[in-house]
C-alpha positions as CSV (number, residue, x, y, z in Angstrom):
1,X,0.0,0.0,0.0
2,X,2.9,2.5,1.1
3,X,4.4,1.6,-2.5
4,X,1.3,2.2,-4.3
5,X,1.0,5.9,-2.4
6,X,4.5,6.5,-3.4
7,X,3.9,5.4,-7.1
8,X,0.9,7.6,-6.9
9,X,2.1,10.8,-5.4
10,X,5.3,9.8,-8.2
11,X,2.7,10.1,-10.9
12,X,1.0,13.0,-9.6
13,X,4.1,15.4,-9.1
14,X,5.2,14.4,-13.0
15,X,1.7,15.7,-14.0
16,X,1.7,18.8,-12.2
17,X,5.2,19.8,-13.4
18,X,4.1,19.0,-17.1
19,X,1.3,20.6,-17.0
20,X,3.3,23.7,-15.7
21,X,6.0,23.3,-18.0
22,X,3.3,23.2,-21.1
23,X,1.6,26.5,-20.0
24,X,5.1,28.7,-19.6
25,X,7.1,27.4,-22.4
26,X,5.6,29.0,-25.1
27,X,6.1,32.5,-23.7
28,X,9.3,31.9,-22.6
29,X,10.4,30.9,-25.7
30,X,8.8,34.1,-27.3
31,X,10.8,35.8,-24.5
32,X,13.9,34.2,-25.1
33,X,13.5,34.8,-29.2
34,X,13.0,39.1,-28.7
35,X,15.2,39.3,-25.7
36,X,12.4,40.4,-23.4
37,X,12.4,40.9,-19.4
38,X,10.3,38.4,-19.3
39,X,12.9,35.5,-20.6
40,X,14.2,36.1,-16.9
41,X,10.8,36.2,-14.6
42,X,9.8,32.9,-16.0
43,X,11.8,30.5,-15.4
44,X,11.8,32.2,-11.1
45,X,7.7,31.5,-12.0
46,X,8.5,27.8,-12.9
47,X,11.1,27.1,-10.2
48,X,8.8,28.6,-7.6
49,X,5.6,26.1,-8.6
50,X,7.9,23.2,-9.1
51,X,9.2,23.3,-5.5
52,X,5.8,23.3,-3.9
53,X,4.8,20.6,-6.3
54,X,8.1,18.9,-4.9
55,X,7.6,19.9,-1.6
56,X,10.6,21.9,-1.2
57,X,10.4,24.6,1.7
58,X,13.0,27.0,0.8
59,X,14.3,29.3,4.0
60,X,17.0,32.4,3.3
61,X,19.3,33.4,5.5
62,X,21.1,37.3,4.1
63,X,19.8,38.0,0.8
64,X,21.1,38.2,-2.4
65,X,23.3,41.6,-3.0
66,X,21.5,44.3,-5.2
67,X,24.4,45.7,-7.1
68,X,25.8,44.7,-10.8
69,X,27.3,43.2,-12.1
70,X,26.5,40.1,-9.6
71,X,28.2,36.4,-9.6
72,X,26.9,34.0,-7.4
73,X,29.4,31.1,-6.0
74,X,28.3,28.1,-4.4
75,X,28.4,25.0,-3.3
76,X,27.0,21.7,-5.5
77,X,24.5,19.4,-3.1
78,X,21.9,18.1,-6.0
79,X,19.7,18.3,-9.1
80,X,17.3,20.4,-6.5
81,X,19.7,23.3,-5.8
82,X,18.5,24.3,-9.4
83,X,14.7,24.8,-7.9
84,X,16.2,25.9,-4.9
85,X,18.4,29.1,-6.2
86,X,16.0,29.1,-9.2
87,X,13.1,30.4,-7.1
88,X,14.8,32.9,-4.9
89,X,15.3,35.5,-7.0
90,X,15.5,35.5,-11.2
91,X,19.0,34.0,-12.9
92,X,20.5,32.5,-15.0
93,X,23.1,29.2,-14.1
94,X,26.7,28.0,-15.7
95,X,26.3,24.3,-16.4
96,X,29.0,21.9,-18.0
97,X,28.3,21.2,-21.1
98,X,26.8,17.3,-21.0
99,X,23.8,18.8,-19.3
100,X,22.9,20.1,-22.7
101,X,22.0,16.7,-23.8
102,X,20.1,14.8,-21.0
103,X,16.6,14.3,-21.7
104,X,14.2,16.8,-19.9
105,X,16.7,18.8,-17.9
106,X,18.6,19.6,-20.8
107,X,15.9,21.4,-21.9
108,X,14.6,23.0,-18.5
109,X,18.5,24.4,-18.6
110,X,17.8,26.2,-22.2
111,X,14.5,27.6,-20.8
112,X,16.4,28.7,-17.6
113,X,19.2,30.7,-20.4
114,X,22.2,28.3,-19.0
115,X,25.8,28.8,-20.7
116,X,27.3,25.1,-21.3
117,X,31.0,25.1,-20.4
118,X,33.6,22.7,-21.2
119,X,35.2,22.4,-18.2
120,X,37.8,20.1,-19.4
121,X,39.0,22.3,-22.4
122,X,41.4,24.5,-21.1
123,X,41.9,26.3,-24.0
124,X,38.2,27.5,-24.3
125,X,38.5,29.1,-20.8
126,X,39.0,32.1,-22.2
127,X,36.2,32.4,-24.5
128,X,33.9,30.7,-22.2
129,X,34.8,33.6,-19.4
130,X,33.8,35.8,-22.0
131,X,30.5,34.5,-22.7
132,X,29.4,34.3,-18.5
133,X,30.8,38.7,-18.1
134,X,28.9,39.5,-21.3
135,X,25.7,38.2,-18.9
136,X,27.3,39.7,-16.5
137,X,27.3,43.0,-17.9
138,X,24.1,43.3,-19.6
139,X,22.7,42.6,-15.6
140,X,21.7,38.8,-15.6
141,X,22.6,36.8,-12.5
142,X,25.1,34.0,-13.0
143,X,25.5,31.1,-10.6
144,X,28.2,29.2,-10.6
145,X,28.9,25.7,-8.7
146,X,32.6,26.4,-8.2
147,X,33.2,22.9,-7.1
148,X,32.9,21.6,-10.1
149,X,31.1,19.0,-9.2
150,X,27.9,18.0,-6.6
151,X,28.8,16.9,-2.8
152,X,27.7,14.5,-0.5
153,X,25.8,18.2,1.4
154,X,27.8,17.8,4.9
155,X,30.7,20.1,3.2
156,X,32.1,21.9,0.7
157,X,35.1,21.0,-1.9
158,X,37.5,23.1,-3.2
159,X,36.7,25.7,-5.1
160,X,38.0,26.1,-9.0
161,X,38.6,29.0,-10.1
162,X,39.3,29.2,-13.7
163,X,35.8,30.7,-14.5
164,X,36.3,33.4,-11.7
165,X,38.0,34.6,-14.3
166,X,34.5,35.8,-16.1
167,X,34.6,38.5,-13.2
168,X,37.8,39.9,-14.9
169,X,36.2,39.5,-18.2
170,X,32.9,41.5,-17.3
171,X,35.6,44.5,-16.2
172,X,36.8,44.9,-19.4
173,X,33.2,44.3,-21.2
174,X,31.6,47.0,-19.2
175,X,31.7,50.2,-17.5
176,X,32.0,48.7,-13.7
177,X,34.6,49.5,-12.2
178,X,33.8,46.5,-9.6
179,X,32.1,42.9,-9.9
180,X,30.3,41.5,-7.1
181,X,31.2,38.1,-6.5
182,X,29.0,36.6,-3.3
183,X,29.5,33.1,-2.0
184,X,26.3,30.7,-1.4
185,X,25.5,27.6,0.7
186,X,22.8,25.3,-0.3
187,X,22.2,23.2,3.3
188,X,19.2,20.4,3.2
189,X,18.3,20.5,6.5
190,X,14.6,18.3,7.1
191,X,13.0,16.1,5.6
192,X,8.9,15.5,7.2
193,X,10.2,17.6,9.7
194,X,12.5,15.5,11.0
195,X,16.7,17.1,11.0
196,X,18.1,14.8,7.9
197,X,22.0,14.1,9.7
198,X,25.1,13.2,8.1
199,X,23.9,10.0,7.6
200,X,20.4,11.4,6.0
201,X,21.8,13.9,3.7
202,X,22.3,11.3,0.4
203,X,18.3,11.5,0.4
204,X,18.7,15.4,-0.9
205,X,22.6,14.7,-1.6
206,X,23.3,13.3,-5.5
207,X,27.0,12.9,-5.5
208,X,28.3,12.1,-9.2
209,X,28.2,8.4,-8.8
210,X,24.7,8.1,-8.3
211,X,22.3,7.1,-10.9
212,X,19.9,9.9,-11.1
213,X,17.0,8.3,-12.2
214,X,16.6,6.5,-8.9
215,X,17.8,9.2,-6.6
216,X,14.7,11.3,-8.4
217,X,11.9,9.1,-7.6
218,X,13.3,8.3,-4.0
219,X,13.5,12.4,-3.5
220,X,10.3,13.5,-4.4
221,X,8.5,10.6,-2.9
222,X,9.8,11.3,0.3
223,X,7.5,14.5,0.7
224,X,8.5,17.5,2.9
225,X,12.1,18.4,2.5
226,X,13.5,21.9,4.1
227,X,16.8,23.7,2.5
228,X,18.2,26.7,3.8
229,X,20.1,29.2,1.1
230,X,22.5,31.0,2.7
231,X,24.0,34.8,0.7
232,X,27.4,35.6,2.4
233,X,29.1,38.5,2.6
234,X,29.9,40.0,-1.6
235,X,33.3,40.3,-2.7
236,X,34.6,42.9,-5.0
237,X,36.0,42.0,-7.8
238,X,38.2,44.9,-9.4
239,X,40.8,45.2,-11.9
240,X,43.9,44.8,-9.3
241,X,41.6,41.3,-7.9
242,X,43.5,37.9,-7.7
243,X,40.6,35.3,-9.2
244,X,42.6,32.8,-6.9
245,X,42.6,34.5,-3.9
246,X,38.9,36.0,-4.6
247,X,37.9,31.7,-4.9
248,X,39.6,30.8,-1.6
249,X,37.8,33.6,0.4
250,X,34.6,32.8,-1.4
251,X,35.4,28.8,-0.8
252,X,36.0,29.7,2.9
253,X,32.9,32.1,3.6
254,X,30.9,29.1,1.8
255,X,32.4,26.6,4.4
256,X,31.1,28.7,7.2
257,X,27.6,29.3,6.2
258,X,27.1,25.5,4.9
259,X,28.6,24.6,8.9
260,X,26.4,27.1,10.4
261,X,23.4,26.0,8.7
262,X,23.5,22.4,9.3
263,X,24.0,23.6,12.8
264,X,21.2,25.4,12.7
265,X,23.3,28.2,13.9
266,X,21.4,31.0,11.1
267,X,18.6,33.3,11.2
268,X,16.2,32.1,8.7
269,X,12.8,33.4,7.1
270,X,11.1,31.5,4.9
271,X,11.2,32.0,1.3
């Protein structure tokens, strides 16, 4: 019986997020075609219904700087952080380029105006910096998962930095004199309102070796789970900035607010 309910609740949550995809996707491909505002509002609208169709409770702790140009740093727990930063506030995400090609969420990350990187071709750093500041400069907000890669959620990895670099890029596209670069923790906290653990975080964690497919339909099965996004202190990026340095204090200021949050340790309001 449990099975069936999950199976059910499964089926249900696929229809409700079709459904919503089918109504916005014209217009946002409309928007995307004559460069409208809109291109930008639409995918926040999506994200926003899809993570109470999930059952995603999204808590914020700080808030997202105002300024531009604005690059977003964080950390990498799971498919989900997409919904999660998605539907705080309107932006735009850097995804390597294989995400292009999966079924479904290839797509979504068109819709959502994603630049594919290779991160493995060093020589198309350079261009692919120059791509993320021209974003930059005409105002979107970038996200980047400086890790690289996703996490098991209890901490965070090293930062990379060769597409801090874009920061430098956007100086010399626009007027700015400064870029703000502010570090992010994505923390998965509750699940049914009961506090997930080290040992619970795989349910909302999707390290690389996981089949996704599976993890999916275990996640949204489960029902209620809480994440807390938490916007550190910016970082100004300017023309004398080290990206390297910029990466470790971002990496560091990411550690804290990820520790902090599983701790509980954060003022919150919900989202």
């Amino acid at each position: 019986m449990r099975r069936f309910a999950g199976r059910l609740r499964l089926a249900a949550i696929i229809l409700a997020l079709f459904t919503t995809t089918a109504l916005l996707i014209v217009p946002q491909l409309f928007a995307m075609r004559f460069g409208w505002k809109l291109a930008n509002v639409l995918p926040m609208v999506w994200q926003r219904v899809a993570r109470r169709i999930i059952g995603l409770r999204v808590f914020v702790a700080g808030a997202p700087a105002r300024e531009r140009p604005l690059l977003l740093v964080s950390n990498h727990v799971s498919w989900a952080d997409i919904t999660v930063l998605g539907s705080v506030l309107p932006l735009s995400f850097i995804a390597k380029s294989e995400v292009k090609s999966w079924p479904v969420f290839g797509w979504l990350a068109i819709l959502q105006r994603t630049v594919f990187v290779e991160r493995k071709a060093r020589g198309e750093t350079r261009r692919q910096a120059d791509e993320i500041a021209a974003r930059l400069s005409a105002g979107d907000v970038m996200v980047l998962f400086a890790e690289g890669t996703t996490s098991d959620g209890n901490e965070v990895r090293a930062f990379k930095t060769a597409l801090f670099g874009a920061a430098q890029s956007s100086l010399r596209l626009s007027e700015a004199e400064t870029v703000l670069v502010q570090p992010v923790a994505i923390a998965y906290t509750h699940s049914n309102g009961f506090p997930l653990g080290r040992s619970g975080r795989p349910l909302a964690a999707w390290p690389g070796d996981v089949e996704l497919a599976p993890h999916l339909a275990r996640f949204l099965i489960e029902g209620r789970v809480d994440v807390t996004v938490a916007f550190g202190e910016p970082v100004r990026f300017d023309a004398r900035s080290d990206r390297k340095t910029v990466a470790k204090l971002c990496e560091q200021e990411a550690r804290r607010l990820l520790a902090d949050a599983l701790c509980g340790k954060l003022e919150i309001a919900r989202s």
